[in-house]
C-alpha positions, 0 to 999 in steps of 0.5 A: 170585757176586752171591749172597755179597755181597748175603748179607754186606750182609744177615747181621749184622755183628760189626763193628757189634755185629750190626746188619746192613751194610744198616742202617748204610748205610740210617742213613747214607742218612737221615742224609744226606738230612737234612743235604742237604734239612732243613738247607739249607732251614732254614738257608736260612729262618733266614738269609734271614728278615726282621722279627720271627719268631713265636716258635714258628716260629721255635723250630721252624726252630731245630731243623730247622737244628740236629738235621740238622746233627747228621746230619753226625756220624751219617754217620761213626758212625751207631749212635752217633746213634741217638737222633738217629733216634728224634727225628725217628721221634718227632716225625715220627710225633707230628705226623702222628698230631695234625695231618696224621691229623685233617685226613686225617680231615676231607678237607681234608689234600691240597692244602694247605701241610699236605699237602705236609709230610705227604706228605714224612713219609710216609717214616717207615716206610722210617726205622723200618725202618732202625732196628736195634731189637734194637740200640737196645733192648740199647743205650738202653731195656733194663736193664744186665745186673749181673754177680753174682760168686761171693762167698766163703762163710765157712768159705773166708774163714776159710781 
């Protein structure tokens, strides 16, 4: 009896464009996870800061308030905020690539303010994995198909 549910949440769903019910529950998973932890510990920085910021901080604590407050819109219609998910894929992936895998490299990255951030990243599979690709390729990277209608030929348009 088990069986039929757990095929269902599985199997793609025409619902959803053929993604599958486990990709649009694991979206709102992450979407969830980042309005409930990012957003409120920047919002909690930026409105507990004192003095002046350094304006790169400051840029930075900007958009962790703004794109997990985003994720409030992803839980209701999480195929639409993809592109929120390839952000943080994006600049996830970016800063371990430039910043955590040196230090990784050197053996300096653990046991450090550094590491902590990274060890929170380290998530980023299980986010790709959640990402409906061929979705998001039909969808935002792939050419529109064009429609070629049958053009009359000239005896018919003569007619």
């Amino acid at each position: 009896m088990l069986v039929r549910p757990v095929v269902q949440f599985l199997a793609p769903d025409p619902r959803h464009d053929g993604v599958r019910p486990v990709q649009i529950w694991g979206l709102r998973l992450f979407f969830f996870l980042m309005l409930v932890f990012v957003a409120s510990f920047a919002w909690r920085v930026l409105l507990t800061h004192e003095g002046p910021w350094d304006p790169v901080r400051a840029i930075a604590f900007a958009v962790w308030a703004t794109y997990p407050a985003l994720a409030l819109f992803g839980l209701l219609h999480p195929l639409r905020w993809l592109p929120l998910m390839f952000f943080t894929i994006g600049y996830k992936a970016i800063w371990l690539a430039f910043v955590a895998y040196p230090l990784w490299q050197a053996g300096t990255l653990w046991g450090t303010p550094t590491g902590e951030v990274a060890g929170s990243f380290l998530a980023l599979p299980l986010l790709a994995a959640v990402v409906p690709w061929g979705y998001a390729w039909r969808t935002y990277f792939a050419w529109p198909r064009r429609v070629i209608e049958a053009r009359p030929t000239s005896a018919s348009e003569a007619g």
